[in-house]
Kinemage of the C-alpha trace (Angstrom):
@kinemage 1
@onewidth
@group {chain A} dominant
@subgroup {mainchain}
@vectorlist {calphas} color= white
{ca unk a 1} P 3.434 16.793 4.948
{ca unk a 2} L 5.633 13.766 4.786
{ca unk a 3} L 7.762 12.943 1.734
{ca unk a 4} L 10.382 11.055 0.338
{ca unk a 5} L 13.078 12.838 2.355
{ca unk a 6} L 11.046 11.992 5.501
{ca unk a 7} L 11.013 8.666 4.421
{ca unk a 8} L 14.364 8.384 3.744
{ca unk a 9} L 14.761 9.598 7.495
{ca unk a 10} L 13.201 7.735 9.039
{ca unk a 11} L 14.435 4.118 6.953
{ca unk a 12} L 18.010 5.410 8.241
{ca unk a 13} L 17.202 5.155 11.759
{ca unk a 14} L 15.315 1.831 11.450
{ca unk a 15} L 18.381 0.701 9.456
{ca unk a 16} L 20.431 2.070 12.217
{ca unk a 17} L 18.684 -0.282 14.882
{ca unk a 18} L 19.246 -3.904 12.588
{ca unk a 19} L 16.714 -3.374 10.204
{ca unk a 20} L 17.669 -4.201 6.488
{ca unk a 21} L 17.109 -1.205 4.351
{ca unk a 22} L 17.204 -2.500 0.242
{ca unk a 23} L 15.189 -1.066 -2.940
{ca unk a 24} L 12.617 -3.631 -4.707
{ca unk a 25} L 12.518 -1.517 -8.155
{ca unk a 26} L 11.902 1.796 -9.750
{ca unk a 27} L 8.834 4.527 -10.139
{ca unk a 28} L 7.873 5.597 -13.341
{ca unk a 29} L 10.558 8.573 -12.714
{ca unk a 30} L 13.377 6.605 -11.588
{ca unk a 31} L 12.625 6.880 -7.720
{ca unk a 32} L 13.698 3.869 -5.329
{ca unk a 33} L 10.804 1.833 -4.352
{ca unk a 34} L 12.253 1.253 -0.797
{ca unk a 35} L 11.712 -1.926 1.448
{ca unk a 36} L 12.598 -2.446 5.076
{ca unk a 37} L 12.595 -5.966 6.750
{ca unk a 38} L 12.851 -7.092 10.506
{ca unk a 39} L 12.761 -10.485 11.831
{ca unk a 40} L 13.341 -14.160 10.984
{ca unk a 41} L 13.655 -14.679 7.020
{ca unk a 42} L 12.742 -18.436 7.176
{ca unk a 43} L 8.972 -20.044 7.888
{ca unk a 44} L 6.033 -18.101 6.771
{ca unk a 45} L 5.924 -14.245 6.252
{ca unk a 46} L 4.484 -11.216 6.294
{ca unk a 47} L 4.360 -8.529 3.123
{ca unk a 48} L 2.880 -4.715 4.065
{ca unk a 49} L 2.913 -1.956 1.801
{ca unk a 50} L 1.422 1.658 1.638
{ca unk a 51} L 0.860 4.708 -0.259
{ca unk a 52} L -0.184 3.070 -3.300
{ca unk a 53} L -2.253 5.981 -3.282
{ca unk a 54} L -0.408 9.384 -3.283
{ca unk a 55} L -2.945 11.435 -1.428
{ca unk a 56} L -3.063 8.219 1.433
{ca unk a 57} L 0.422 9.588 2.345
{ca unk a 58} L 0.019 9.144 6.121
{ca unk a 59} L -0.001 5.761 5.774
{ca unk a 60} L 3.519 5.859 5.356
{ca unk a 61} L 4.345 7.141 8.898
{ca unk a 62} L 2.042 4.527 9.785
{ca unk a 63} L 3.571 1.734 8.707
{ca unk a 64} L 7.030 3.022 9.936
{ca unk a 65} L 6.277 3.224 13.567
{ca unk a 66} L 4.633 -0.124 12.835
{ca unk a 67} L 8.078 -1.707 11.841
{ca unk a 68} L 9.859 0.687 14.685
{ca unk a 69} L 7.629 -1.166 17.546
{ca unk a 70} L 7.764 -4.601 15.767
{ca unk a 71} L 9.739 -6.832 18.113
{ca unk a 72} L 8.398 -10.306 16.818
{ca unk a 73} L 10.150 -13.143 15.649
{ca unk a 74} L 8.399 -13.906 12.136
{ca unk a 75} L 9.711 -11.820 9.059
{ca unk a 76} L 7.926 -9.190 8.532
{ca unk a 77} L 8.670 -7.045 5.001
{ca unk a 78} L 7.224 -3.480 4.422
{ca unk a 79} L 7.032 -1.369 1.335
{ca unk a 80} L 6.043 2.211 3.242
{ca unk a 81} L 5.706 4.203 0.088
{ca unk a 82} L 4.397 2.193 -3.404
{ca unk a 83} L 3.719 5.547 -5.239
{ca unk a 84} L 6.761 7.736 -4.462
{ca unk a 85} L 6.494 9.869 -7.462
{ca unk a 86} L 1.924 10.521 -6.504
{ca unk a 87} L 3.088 11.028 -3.417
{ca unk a 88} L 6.025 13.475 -4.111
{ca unk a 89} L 3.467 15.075 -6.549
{ca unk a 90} L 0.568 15.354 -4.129
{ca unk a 91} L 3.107 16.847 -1.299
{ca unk a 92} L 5.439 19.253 -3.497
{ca unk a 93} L 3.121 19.492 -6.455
{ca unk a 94} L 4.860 19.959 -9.866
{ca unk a 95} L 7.722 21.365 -7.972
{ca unk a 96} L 8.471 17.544 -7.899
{ca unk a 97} L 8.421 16.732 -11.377
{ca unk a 98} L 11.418 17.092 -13.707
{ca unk a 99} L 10.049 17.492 -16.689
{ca unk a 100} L 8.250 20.183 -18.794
{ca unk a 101} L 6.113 18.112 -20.964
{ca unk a 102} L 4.730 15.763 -18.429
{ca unk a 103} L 3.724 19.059 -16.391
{ca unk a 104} L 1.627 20.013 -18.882
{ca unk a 105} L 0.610 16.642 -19.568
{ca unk a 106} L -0.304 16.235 -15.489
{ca unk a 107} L -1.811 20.289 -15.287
{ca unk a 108} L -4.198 19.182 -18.072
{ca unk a 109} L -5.024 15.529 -16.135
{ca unk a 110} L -6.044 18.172 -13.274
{ca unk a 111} L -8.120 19.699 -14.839
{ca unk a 112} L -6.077 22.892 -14.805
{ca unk a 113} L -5.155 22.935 -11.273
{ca unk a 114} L -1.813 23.323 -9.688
{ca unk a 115} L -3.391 22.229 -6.474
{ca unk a 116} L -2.615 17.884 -6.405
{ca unk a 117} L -3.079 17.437 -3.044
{ca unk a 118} L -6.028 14.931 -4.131
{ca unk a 119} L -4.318 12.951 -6.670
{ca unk a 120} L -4.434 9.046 -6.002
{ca unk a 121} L -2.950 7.603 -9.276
{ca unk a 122} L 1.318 7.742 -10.288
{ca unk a 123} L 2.913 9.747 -12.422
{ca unk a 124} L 1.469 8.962 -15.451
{ca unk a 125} L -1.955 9.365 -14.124
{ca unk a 126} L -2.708 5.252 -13.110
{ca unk a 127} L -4.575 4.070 -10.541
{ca unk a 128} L -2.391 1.743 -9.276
{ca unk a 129} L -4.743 0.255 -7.069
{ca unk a 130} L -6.659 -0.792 -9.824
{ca unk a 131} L -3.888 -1.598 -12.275
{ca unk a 132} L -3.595 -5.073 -11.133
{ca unk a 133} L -5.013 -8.455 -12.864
{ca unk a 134} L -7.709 -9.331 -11.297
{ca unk a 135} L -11.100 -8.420 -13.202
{ca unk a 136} L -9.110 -5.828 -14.367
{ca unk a 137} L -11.547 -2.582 -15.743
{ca unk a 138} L -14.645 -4.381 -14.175
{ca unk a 139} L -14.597 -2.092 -11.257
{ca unk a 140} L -17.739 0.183 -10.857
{ca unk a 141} L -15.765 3.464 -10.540
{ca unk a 142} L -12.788 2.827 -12.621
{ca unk a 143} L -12.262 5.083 -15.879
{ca unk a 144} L -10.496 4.271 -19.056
{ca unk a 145} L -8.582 7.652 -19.766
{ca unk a 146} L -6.048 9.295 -17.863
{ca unk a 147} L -7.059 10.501 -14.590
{ca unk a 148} L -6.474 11.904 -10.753
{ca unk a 149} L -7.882 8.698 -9.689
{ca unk a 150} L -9.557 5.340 -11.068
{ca unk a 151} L -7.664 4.912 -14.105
{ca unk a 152} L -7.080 1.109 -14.785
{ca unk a 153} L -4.017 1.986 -17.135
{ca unk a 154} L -3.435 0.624 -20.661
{ca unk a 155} L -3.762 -3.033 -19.513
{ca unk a 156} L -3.267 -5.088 -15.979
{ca unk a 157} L 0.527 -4.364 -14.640
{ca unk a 158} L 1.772 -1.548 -17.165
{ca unk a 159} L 3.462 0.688 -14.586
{ca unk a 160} L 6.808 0.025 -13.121
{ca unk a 161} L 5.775 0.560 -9.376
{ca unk a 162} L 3.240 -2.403 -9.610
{ca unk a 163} L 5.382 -4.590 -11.559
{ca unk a 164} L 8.399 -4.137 -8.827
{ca unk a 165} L 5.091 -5.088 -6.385
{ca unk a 166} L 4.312 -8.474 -8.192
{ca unk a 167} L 7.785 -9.247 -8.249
{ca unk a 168} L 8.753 -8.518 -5.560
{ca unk a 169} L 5.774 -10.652 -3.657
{ca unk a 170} L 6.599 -12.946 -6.782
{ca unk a 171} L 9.792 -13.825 -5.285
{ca unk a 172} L 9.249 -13.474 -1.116
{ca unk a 173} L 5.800 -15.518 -1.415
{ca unk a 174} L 4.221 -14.320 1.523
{ca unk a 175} L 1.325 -16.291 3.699
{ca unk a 176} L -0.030 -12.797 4.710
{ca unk a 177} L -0.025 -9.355 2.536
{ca unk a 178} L -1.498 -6.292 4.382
{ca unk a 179} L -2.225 -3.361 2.202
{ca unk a 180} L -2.759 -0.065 4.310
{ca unk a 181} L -4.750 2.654 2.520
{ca unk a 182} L -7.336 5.682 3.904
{ca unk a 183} L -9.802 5.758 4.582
{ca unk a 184} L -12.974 4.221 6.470
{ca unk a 185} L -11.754 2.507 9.609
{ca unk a 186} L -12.642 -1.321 8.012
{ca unk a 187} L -10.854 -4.071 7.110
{ca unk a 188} L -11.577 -5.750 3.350
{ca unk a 189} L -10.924 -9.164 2.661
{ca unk a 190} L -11.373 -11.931 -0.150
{ca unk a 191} L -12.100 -11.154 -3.484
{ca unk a 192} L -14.994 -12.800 -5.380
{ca unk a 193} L -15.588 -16.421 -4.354
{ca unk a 194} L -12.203 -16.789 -3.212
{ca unk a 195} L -12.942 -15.999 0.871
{ca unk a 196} L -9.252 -17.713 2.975
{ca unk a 197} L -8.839 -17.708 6.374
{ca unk a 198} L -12.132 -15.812 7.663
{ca unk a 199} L -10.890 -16.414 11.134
{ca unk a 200} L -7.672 -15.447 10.778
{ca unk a 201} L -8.672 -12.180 9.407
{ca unk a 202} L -10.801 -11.393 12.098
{ca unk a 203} L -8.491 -11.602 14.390
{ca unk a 204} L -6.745 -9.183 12.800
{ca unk a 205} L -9.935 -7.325 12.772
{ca unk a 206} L -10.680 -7.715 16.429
{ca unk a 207} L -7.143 -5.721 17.541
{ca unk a 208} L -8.301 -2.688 15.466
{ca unk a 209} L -11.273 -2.556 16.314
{ca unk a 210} L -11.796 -2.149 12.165
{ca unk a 211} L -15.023 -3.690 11.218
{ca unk a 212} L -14.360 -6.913 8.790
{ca unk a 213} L -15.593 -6.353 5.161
{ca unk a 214} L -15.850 -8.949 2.244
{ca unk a 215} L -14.823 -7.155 -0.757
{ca unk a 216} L -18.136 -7.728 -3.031
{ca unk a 217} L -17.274 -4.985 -5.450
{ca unk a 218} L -13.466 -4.884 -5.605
{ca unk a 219} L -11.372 -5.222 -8.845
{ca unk a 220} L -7.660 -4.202 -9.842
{ca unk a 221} L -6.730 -4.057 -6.264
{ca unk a 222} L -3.453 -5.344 -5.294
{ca unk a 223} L -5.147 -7.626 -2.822
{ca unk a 224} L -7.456 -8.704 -5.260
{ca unk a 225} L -4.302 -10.019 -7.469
{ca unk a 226} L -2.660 -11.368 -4.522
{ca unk a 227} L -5.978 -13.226 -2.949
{ca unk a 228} L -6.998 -14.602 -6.499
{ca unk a 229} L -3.203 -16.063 -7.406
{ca unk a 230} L -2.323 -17.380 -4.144
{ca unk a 231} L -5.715 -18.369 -1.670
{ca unk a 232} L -3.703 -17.041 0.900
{ca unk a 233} L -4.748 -14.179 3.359
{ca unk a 234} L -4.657 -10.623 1.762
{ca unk a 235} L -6.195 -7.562 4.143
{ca unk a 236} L -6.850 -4.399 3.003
{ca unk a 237} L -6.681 -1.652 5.604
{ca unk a 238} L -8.301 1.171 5.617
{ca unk a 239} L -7.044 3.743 8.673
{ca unk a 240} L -8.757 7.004 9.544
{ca unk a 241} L -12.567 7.705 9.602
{ca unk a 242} L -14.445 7.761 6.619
{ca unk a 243} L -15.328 11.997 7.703
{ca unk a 244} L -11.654 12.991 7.614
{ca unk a 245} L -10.324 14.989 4.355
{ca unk a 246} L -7.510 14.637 2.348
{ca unk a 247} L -4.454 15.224 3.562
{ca unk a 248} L -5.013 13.588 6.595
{ca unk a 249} L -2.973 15.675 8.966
{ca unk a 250} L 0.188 13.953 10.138
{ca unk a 251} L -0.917 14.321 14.117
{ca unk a 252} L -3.321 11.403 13.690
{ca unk a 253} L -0.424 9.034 12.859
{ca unk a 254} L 0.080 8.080 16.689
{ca unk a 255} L -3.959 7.441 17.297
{ca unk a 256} L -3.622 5.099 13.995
{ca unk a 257} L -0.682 3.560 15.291
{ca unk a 258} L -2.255 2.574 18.444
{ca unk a 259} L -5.385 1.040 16.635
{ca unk a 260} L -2.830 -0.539 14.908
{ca unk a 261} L 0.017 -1.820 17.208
{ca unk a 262} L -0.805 -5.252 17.714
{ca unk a 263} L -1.234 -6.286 13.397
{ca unk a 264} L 2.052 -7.349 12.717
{ca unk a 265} L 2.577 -9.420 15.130
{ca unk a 266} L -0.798 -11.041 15.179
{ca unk a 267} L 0.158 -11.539 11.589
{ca unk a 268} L 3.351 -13.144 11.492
{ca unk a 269} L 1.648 -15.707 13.888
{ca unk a 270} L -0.853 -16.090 11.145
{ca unk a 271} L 2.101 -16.648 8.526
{ca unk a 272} L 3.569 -19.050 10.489
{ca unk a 273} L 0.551 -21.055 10.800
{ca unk a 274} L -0.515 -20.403 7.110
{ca unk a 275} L 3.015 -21.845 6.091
{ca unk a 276} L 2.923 -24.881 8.571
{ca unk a 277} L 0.142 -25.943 6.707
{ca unk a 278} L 1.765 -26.677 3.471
């Protein structure tokens, strides 16, 4: 298990080696939305988040050692836990949740079940990975009531976490975004007919070893928003192998990492380049 106490851990030793430690907004229940950035602020950059999904929790250690090992020059910004009150829900259950009415309210979402260790969606039962404007609803598994997973939410951007997202990437403009989620070992990118930077995504590609996917049936997705609104380079990264179950067990984080190691700064090269364009 890994939760926000872990997190909070482990962004106190980064902090403690030069890393800047600051909170981008607020979850649905009042939780930090952390952010941790090493590197140079200026020229093009880098924007990584994780755990948008609660039950995708070990994407969080992830994406810390990734920042640990990152000793590039380009600015690199990471988000390692979108959903902290799905994930604090899927780890702790409703141990984790304050408050008596939205207990029942979640117990009932579950269909009865105190067990939440497959929940993907926030607090309030959204999606958040399909929450986002871009073909909004249109998405083949998406459901339009109050669910464990797939619920698109009362309209594009109504929960706090994504809105602190958009804003966030709103205000740092990134040339490269790189959303880590499980599972599948592949890599999507573009969204509809916008396709950027094919080659730079492969490269990416190529030091995972990930498979590169164009996202044909994608909608809501954070990339999705972020590819649409900008034409830059949004990845989607899904770690662990499609046959693994929910929760992935916190001793593959070090095999991940090293399929990993080399993305960030592959990317920040990438940024650079992106921004040198302009």
């Amino acid at each position: 298990m890994y939760n926000i106490d872990d997190l909070d851990r482990d962004l106190a030793a980064l902090e403690a080696d030069g890393a800047r430690v600051f909170t981008i907004g607020y979850s649905v229940l009042g939780r930090p939305i952390k952010c941790v950035f090493k590197g140079d602020p200026s020229g093009g950059q880098v924007f990584m988040q994780a755990a948008m999904h609660a039950r995708e929790y070990i994407t969080t250690p992830v994406v810390i050692e990734m920042m640990r090992n990152y000793n590039g020059t380009g600015g690199v910004w990471c988000v390692p836990m979108s959903n902290p009150d799905g994930v604090m829900l899927c780890v702790d259950g409703l141990a984790s949740v304050p408050d008596e009415n939205l207990k029942e309210f979640l117990l009932s979402v579950n269909g009865g079940s105190t067990d939440f260790t497959q929940w993907k969606a926030n607090i309030r039962a959204v999606d958040l990975n399909v929450n986002w404007n871009a073909n909004w609803g249109e998405g083949s598994q998406n459901v339009p009531s109050p669910a464990p997973g797939n619920y698109i939410g009362l309209f594009p951007l109504s929960e706090p976490e994504n809105i602190a997202l958009r804003d966030f990437t709103n205000k740092l403009q990134p040339n490269v975004t790189l959303s880590y989620h499980a599972k599948g070992n592949v890599i999507f990118w573009g969204f509809g007919c916008v396709k950027p930077y094919y080659d730079e995504a492969l490269r990416v590609s190529d030091s995972t070893g990930y498979p590169l996917l164009e996202s044909t049936n994608s909608a809501g997705g954070y990339k999705d928003w972020y590819t649409a609104v900008t034409s830059k380079l949004g990845l989607t990264i899904e770690v662990a192998s499609a046959d693994e179950t929910f929760p992935i067990p916190l001793d593959r984080v070090s095999g991940i990492y090293e399929e990993n190691k080399d993305v960030l700064v592959i990317s920040s090269v990438i940024a650079k380049e992106i921004e040198a364009e302009r």
